[in-house]
C-alpha positions in Angstrom: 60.2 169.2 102.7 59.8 168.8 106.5 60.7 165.6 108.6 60.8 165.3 112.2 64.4 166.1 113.7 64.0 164.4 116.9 67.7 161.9 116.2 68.9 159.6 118.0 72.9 159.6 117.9 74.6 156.2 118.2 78.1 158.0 117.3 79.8 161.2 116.3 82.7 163.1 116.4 85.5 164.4 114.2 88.3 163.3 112.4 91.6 164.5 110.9 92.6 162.0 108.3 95.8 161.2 107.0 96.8 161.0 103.4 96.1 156.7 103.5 92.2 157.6 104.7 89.5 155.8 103.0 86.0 155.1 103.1 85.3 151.9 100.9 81.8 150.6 100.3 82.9 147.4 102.4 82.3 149.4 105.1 79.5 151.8 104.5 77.5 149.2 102.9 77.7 147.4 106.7 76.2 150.4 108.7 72.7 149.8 109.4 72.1 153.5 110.2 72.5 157.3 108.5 75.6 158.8 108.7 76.0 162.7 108.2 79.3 163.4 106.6 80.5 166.9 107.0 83.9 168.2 105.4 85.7 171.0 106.6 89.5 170.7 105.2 90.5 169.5 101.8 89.2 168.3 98.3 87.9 165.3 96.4 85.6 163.3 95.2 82.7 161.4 96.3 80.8 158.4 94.3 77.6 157.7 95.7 74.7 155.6 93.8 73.3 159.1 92.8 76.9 160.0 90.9 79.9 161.5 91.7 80.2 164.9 93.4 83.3 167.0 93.7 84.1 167.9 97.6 85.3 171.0 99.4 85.1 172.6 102.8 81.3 172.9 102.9 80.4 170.1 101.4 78.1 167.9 103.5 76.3 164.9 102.8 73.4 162.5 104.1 75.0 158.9 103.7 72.4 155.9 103.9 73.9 152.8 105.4 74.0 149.9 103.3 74.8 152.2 99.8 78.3 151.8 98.2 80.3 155.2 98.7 83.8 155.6 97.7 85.8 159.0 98.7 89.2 160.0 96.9 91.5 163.0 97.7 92.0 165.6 95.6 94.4 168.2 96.8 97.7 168.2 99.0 95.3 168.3 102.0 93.6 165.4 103.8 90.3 165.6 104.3 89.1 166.8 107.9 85.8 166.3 108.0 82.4 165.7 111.0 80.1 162.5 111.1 77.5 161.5 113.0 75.9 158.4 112.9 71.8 158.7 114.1 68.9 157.3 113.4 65.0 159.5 113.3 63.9 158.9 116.6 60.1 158.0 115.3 59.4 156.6 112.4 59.9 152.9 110.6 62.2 151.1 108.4 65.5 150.4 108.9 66.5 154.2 109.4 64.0 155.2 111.4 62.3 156.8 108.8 59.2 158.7 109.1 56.2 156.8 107.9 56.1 158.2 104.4 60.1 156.6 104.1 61.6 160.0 102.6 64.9 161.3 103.6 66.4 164.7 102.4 68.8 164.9 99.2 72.2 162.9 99.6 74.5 166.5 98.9 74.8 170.0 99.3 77.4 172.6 100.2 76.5 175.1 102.3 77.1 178.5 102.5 77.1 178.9 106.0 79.5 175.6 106.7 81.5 178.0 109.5 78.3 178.2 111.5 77.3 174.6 110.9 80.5 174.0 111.8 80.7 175.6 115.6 77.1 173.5 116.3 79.1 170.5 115.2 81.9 171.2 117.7 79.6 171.9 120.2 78.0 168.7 119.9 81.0 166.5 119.7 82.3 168.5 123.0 79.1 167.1 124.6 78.9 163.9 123.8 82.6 162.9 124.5 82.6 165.0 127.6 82.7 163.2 131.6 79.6 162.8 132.0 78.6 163.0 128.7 75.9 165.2 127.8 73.9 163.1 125.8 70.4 166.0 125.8 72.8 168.9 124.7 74.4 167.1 122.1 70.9 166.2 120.6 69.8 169.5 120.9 72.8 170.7 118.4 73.0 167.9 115.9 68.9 168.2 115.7 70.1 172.3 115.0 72.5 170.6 112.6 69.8 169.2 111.0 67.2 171.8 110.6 70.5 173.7 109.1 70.8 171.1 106.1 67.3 171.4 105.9 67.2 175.0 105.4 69.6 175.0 102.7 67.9 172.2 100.8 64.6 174.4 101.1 67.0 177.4 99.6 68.6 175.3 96.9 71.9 175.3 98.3 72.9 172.0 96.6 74.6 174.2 94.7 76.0 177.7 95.9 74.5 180.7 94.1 72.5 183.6 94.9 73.1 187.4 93.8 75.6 187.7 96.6 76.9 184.4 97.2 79.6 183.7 95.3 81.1 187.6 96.0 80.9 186.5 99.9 82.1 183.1 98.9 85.5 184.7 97.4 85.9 186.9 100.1 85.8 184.1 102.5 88.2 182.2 100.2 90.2 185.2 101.1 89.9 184.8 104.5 90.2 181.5 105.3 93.7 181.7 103.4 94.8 184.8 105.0 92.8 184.9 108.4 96.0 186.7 110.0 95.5 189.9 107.5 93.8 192.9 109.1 90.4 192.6 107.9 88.5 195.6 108.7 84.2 195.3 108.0 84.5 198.8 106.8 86.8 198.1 103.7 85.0 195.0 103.2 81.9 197.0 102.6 83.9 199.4 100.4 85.2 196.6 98.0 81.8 195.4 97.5 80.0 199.1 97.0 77.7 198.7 100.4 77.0 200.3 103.7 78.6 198.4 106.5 75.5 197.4 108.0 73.9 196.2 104.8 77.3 194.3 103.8 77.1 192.8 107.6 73.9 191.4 106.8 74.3 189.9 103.5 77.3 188.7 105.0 75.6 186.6 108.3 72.8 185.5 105.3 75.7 183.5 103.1 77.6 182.3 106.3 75.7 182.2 109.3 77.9 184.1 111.2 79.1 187.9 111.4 82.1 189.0 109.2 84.1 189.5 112.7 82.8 186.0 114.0 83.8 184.6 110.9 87.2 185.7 110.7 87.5 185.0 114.5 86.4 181.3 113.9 89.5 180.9 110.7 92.3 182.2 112.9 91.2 179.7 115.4 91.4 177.0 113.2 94.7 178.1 112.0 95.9 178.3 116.0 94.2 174.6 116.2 95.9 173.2 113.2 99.2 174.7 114.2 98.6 173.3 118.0 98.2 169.6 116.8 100.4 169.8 114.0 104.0 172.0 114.2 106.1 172.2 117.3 105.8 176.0 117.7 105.5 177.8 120.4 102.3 178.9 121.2 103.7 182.8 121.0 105.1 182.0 117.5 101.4 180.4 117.0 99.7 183.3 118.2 101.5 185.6 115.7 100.8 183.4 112.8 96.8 183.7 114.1 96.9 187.5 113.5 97.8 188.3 117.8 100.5 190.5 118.6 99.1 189.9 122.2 99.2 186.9 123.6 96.9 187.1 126.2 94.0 188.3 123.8 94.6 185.2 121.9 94.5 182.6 125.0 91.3 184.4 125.8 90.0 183.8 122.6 91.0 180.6 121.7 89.3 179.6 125.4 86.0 181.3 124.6 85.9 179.2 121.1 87.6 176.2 122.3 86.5 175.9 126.1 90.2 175.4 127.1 93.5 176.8 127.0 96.0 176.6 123.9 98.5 174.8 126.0 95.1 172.4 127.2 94.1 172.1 124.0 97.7 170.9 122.9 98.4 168.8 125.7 94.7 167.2 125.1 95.6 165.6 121.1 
């Protein structure tokens, strides 16, 4: 399945909910446009005219305005999730459809959400920036898109593959843990392959390198700590896995575009 990615974005951004967050189908049955709904912390359920699905950190779904959709917690953590509101920038029909009025599946969960992930940041930084940058945020939402595509095409509605749910647990691992000492090497080890071969499978489930990966987790521990505890941003650091404080600022810069203490001072 194939449609043409050129969007159109009327909104999008990213939200940390609180434990009162809902979306009712009052409201989603009032949007007149497609909304792509992309969870990155929590648990839960979704009930969509197609069923209900169960919801984690990966989960990501194509939301046509005017359905009824109702979302429920599941866990002790609110949901922290992406959206973007667009419309196909040729086609007909009230989403902009492309002449044959197809769309692609409602769910899936993809493997590589970490990577699908960083292109959604990237494209919320431009649109809210001063002057916004309204032709690079396209640019990565459309990427976005091709991304959901991709795993549609590969049958990632549902995660399997010979490697995939290995990876998957490791990155469980990871994403719990992202201050351990992780080292590729032993990684390979535990799983019986060469380090190169391991690094491979490994950017094939996720989309990014095992390094990259566990890079990306300890900066969203260091942002959830940032916005959420009164810490210091030495105490922070530690937590992250940084005995060095000045490696970590220069990290969390290079992922976030500003400074810890920006970043804090920004939410």
């Amino acid at each position: 399945m194939s449609i043409d990615t050129s969007v159109r974005i009327s909104s999008i951004g990213y939200t940390q909910c609180d434990r009162t967050w809902t979306l009712s189908p009052e409201r989603t049955q009032q949007w007149k446009d497609l909304d792509l709904w992309f969870l990155v912390k929590g648990h839960g359920v979704v009930e969509t005219p197609e069923g209900s699905y169960d919801i984690s950190p990966g989960s990501c779904l194509l939301l046509r305005g005017g359905d009824a959709y109702t979302f429920r917690h599941a866990s002790a953590h609110s949901f922290s999730h992406y959206w973007a509101h667009f419309s196909f920038a040729s086609g007909s029909g009230r989403y902009g459809l492309q002449a044959n009025g197809s769309l692609p599946p409602l769910y899936r969960h993809l493997r590589s959400w970490d990577f699908v992930e960083t292109m959604f940041k990237r494209a919320v930084n431009a649109w809210h920036e001063e002057p916004r940058d309204t032709r690079s945020a396209h640019q990565w939402f459309s990427c976005i898109l091709n991304e959901t595509l991709l795993a549609d095409k590969n049958g990632q509605r549902t995660p399997g593959s010979k490697w995939a749910d290995r990876i998957e647990t490791l990155c469980r691992q990871i994403r719990t843990r992202p201050e351990r000492k992780f080292r590729v090497e032993s990684m390979a080890d535990d799983m019986s392959m060469s380090r190169g071969h391991f690094c491979r499978v490994f950017t094939e489930c996720t989309g990014l390198s095992p390094m990259d990966y566990i890079l990306s987790c300890r900066m969203r521990l260091a942002e959830d700590l940032l916005v959420n505890s009164s810490s210091s941003i030495t105490e922070i650091a530690r937590r992250a896995g940084y005995q060095d404080l000045f490696f970590f600022s220069r990290h969390f810069k290079q992922h976030h575009g500003v400074t810890p203490s920006r970043f804090r001072s920004m939410e």
